[in-house]
C-alpha positions in Angstrom: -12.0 51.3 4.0 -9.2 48.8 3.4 -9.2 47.7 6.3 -13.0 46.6 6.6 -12.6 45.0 2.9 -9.5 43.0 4.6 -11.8 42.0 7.4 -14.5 41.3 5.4 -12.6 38.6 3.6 -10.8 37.5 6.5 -14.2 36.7 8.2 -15.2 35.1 4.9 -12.9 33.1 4.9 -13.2 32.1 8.3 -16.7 30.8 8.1 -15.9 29.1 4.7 -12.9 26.9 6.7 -15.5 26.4 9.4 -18.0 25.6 7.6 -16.2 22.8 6.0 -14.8 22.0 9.5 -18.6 21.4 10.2 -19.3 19.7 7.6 -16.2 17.1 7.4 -18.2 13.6 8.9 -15.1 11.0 8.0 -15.5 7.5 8.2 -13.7 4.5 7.1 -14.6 0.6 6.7 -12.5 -1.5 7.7 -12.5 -5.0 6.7 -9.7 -8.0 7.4 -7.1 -8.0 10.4 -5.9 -4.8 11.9 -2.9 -6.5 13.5 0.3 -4.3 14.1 2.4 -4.4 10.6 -0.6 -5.0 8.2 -1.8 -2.2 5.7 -5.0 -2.0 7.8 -2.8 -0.8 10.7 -1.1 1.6 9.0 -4.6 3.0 7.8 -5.6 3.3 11.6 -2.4 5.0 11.9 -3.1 7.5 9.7 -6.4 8.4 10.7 -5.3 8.5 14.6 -3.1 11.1 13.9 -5.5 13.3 11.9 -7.3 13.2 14.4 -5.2 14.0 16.8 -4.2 17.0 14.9 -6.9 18.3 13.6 -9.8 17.5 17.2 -12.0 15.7 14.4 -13.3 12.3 15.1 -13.3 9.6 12.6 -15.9 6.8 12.6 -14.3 3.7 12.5 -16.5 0.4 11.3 -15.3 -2.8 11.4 -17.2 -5.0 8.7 -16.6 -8.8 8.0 -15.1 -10.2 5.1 -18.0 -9.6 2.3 -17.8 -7.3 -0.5 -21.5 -7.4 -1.6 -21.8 -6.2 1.9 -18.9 -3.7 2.3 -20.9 -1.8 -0.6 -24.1 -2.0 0.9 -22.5 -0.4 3.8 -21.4 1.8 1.8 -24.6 3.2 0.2 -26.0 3.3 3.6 -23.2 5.3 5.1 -23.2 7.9 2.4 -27.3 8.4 3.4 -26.5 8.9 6.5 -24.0 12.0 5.7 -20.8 10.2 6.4 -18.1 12.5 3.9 -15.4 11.8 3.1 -15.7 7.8 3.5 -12.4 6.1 3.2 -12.4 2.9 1.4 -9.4 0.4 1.6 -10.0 -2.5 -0.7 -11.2 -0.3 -3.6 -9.1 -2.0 -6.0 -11.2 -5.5 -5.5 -14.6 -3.9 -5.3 -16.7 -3.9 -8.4 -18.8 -1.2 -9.1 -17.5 1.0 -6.2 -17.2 3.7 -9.2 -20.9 3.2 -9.3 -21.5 3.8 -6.0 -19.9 6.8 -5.5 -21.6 8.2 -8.8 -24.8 7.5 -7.2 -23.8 10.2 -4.2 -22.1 13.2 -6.1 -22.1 15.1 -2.5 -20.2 12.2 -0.8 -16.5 12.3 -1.0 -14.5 8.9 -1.3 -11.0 8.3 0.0 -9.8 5.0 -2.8 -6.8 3.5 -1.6 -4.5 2.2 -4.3 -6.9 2.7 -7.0 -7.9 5.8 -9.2 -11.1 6.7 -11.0 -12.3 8.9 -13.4 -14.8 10.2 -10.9 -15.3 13.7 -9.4 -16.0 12.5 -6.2 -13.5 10.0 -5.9 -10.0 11.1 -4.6 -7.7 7.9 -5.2 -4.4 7.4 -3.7 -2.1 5.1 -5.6 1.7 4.5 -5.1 4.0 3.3 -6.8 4.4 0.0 -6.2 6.9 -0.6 -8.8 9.7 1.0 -7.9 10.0 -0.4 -4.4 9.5 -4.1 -6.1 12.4 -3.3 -8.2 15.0 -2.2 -5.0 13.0 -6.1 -3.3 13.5 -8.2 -6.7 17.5 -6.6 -6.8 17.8 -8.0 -3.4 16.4 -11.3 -4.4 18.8 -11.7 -7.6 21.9 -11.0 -5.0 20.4 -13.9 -2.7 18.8 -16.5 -4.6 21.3 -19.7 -4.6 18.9 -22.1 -6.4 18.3 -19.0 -9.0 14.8 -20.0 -8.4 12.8 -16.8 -6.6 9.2 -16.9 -5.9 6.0 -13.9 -5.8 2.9 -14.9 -4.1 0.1 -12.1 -4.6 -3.1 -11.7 -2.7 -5.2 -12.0 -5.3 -4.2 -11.4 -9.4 -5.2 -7.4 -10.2 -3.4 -4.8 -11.4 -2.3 -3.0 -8.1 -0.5 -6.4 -7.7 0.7 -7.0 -10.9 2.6 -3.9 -10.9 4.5 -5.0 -7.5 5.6 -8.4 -9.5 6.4 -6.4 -12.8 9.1 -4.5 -10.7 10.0 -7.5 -8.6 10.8 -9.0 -11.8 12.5 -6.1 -13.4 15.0 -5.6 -10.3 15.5 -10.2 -10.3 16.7 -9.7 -13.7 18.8 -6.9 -13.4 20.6 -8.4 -10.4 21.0 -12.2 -11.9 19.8 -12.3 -15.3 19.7 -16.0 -14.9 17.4 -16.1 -12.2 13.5 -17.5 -12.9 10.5 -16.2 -11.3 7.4 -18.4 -10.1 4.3 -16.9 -9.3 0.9 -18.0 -7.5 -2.0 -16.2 -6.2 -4.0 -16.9 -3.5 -7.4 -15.7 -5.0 -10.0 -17.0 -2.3 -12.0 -13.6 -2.8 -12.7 -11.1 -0.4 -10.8 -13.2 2.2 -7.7 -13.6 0.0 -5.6 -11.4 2.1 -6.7 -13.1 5.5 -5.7 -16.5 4.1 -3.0 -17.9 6.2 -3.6 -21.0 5.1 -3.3 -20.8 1.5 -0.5 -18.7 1.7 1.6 -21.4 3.6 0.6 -23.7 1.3 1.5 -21.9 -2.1 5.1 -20.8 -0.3 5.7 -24.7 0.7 4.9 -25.7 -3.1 7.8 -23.1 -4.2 10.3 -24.4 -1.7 9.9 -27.9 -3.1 10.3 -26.7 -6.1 13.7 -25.4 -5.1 12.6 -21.6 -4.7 14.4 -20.0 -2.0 13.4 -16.7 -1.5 10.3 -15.3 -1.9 8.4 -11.6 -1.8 4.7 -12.1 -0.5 2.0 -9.3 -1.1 -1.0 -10.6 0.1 -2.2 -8.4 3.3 -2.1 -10.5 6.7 -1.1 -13.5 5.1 1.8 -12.2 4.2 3.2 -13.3 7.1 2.6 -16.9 6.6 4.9 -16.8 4.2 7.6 -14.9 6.2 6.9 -17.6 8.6 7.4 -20.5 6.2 10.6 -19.2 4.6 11.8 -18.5 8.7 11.3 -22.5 8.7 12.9 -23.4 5.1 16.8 -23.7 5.5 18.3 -21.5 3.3 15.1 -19.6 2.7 14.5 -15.7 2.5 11.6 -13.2 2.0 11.0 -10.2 2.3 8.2 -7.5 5.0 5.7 -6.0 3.1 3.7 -2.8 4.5 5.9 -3.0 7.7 9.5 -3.2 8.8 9.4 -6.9 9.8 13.3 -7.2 10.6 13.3 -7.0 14.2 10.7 -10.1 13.6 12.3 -12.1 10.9 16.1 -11.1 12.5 17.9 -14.0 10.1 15.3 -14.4 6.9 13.6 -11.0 6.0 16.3 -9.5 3.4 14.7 -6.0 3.6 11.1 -5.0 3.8 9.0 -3.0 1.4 7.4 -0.2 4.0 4.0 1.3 2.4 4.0 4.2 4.4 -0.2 4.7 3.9 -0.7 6.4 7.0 1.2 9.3 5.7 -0.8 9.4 2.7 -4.3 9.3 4.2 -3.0 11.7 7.0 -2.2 13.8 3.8 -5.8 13.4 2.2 -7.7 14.0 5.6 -5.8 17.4 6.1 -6.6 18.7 2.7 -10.3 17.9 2.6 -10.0 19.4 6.5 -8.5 22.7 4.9 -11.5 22.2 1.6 -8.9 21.4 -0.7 -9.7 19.0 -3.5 -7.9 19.7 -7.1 -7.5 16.1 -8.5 -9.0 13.2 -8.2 -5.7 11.2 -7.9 -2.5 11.7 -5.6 0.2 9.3 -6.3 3.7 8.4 -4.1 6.4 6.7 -4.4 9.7 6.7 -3.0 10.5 10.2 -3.6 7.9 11.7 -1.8 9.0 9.3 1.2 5.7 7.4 1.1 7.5 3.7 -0.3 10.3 3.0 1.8 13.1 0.0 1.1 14.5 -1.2 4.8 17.5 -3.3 4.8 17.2 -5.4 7.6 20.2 -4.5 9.6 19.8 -7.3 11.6 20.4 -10.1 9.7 24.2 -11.6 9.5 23.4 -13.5 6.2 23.6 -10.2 4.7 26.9 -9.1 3.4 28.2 -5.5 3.6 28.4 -5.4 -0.5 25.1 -7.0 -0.9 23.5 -3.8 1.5 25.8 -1.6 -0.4 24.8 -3.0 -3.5 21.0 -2.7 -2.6 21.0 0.9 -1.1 22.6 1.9 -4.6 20.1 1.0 -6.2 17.7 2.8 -3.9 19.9 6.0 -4.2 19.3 5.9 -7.9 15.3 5.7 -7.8 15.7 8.7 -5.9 17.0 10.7 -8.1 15.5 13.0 -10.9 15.0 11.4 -14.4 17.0 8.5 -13.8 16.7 5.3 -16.7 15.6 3.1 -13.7 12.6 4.8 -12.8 11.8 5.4 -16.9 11.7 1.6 -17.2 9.4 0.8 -14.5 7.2 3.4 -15.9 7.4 2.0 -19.4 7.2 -1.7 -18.7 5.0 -1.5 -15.1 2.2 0.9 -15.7 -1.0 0.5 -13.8 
């Protein structure tokens, strides 16, 4: 009798895991540059390998620069049966919340964003703490004592990256001052190239000499500039960009959001969903700090220095990680 009551649940079980198998119809919108080393491509990333793992295709849409339009695609895709639908630039979308209220069945992936929402699984990082180990590299390397944040556009998910850039500046060289700009063009904000340059060429004749861009694709404009700037230093964001940037790029902030949305897709594969929020950071491996090895204008101390920091932020209940959570929340 045992036996057959052990079965019975076994086979239970079984069709319940299949069942959800069946019913699991991911997609994700993309909009903006999937270019190797942006955020987008570590999505893709992501996604490639859950599908590799678990045989379940994901629907991939690529969608122009338009949020009025990303959530009309939204609406539709949700009426179509598309679950869970993973959304990258929830952050910047107004009313998405809305949206997904109006389609309690449909499951949402937010990326870097969290919402009171049953439906809604965000996944936000901690941003912060991997600003601080970049801003303690740019106190050690500043000369002018002049150190520069360009954002993509001004929103909280950014602000908390430049409250731990500036926390780590200080704590390095207390002296040190900290300029900021924005691109805010909208929706194409972090495709801007353009803008980018031209905020990062402002800073440098203002005597700023390293600079930590968060801003998506154009990013890398900035990298770019600095590369042309004697003296000048920044920093990778999303990506590694040392083997790129050899003699400029200090050490790159590595946003390691394929793991994370690998991690999602699994547990809505397996029909788990207990939160509506995950959050990573550097302990769970997710926000990386890479020294870039590479570059000769980097002293031994000033690595040493840096990796200490890092070691620290890895640790349990350290006053480093209390701080950021005090003066950077979210």
């Amino acid at each position: 009798m045992a036996k057959k009551i052990l079965g019975l649940i076994a086979a239970l079980l079984t069709s319940h895991a299949l069942a959800a198998h069946d019913e699991l119809k991911p997609l994700v919108l993309f909009q903006g540059k999937l270019d190797e080393g942006t955020y987008l491509h570590m999505i893709d990333r992501g996604i490639t390998r859950f599908e590799e793992v678990s045989l379940i295709p994901v629907t991939r849409k690529r969608l122009e620069r338009d949020n009025e339009a990303y959530l009309s695609e939204l609406r539709k895709n949700a009426e179509q049966g598309y679950s869970p639908i993973i959304v990258q630039d929830a952050n910047s979308l107004e009313h998405f919340d809305q949206v997904a209220n109006n389609y309690p069945s449909t499951r949402f992936i937010s990326l870097d964003v969290a919402f009171d929402v049953p439906n809604i699984l965000g996944l936000t990082f901690n941003h912060a703490e991997g600003a601080y180990v970049i801003g303690y590299a740019a106190g050690l390397k500043t000369t002018t004592n002049k150190v520069g944040f360009i954002g993509g556009l001004d929103i909280p998910v950014i602000e908390n990256f430049r409250c731990g850039y500036e926390l780590g500046l200080k704590k390095a060289n207390p002296t040190a001052t900290l300029s900021t700009d924005y691109i805010n063009t909208g929706a194409f904000s972090w495709d801007d190239s353009a803008t980018a340059k031209r905020l990062a060429e402002t800073m440098t004749s203002n005597d700023v000499d390293v600079i930590f861009p968060v801003a998506g694709f154009a990013s890398q404009a900035v990298m770019e500039t600095m590369k042309n700037t004697e003296g000048g230093y920044s920093f990778g964001i999303d990506y590694d960009y040392s083997s790129k940037y050899p003699n400029t790029v200090v050490a790159s902030l590595e946003k390691r959001a394929d793991r994370a949305i690998f991690a999602a897709l699994m547990l809505l594969k397996n029909d788990i969903w207990n939160s509506n929020e995950k959050r990573f950071g550097i302990k769970q491996g997710i926000i990386n700090i890479i020294i870039n090895k590479n570059n000769s204008n980097l002293s031994d101390d000033e690595k040493e220095q840096i990796n200490d920091v890092l070691v620290k932020l890895k640790g349990k209940n350290n006053s480093v990680t209390r701080e950021i959570s005090t003066l950077c929340q979210i």
